[in-house]
C-alpha positions as CSV (number, residue, x, y, z in Angstrom):
1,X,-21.6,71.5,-55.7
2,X,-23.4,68.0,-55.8
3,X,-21.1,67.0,-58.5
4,X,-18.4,67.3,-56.1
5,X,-19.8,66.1,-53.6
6,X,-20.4,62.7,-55.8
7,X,-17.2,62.4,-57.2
8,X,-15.8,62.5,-53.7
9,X,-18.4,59.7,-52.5
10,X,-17.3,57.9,-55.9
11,X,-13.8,58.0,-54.8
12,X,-13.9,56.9,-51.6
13,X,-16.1,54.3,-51.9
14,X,-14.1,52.5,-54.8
15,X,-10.4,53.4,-53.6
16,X,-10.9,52.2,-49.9
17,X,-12.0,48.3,-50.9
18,X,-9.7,48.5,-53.8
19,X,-7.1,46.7,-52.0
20,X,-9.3,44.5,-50.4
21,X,-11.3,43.5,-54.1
22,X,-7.8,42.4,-55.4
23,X,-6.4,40.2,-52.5
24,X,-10.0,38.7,-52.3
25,X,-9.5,37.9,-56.2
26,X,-6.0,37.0,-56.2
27,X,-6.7,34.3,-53.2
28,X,-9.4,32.7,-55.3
29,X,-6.7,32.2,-58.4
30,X,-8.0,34.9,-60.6
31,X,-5.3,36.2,-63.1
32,X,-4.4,39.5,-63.6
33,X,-6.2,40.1,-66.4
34,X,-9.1,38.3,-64.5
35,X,-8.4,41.1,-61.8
36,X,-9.2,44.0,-64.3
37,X,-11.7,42.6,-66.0
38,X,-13.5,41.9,-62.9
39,X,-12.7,45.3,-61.4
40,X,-14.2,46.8,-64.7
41,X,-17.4,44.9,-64.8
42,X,-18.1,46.1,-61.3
43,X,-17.0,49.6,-61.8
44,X,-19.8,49.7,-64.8
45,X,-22.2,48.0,-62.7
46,X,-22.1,50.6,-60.1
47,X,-21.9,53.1,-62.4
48,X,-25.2,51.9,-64.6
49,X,-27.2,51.3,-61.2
50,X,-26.2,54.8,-59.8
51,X,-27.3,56.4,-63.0
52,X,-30.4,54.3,-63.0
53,X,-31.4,55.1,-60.0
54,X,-30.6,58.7,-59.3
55,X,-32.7,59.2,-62.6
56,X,-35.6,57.2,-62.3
57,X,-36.1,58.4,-58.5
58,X,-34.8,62.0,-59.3
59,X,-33.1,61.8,-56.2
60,X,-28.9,61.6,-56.0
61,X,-28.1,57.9,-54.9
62,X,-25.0,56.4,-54.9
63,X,-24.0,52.9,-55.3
64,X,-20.6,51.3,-54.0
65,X,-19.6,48.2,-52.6
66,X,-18.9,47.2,-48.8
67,X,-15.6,46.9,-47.7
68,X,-16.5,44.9,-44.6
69,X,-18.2,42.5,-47.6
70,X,-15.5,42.4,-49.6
71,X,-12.7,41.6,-46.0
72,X,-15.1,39.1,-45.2
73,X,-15.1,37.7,-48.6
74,X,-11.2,37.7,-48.7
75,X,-11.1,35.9,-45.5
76,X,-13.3,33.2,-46.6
């Protein structure tokens, strides 16, 4: 059930900036492969510090980034 339950998190957190991540990156030049490689470091990031964390505190903790961050960011 947990597993679920961190997929779900997982999801939500990444899909509902994902928008957001891109225009932020397109308005400071990036290229589209820029873009994706960007998006993939980040996705590895908080994939790494979730794992990380959740194991060395035995505790499940999820890691994603802020979408009023990543607006404000965008705007800037």
């Amino acid at each position: 059930m947990s597993a679920i339950a961190g997929i779900t998190t997982g999801l939500v957190g990444f899909l509902s900036s994902f928008v957001i991540v891109i225009a932020m990156m397109q308005n400071l030049g990036a290229t589209d492969g820029q873009i994706a490689s960007g998006l993939l470091v980040v996705c590895f990031a908080i994939g790494i510090t979730t794992l990380f964390l959740s194991y060395t505190s035995k505790a499940p903790i999820t890691i994603a980034w802020s979408t009023p961050g990543a607006a404000l960011i965008a705007g800037a």
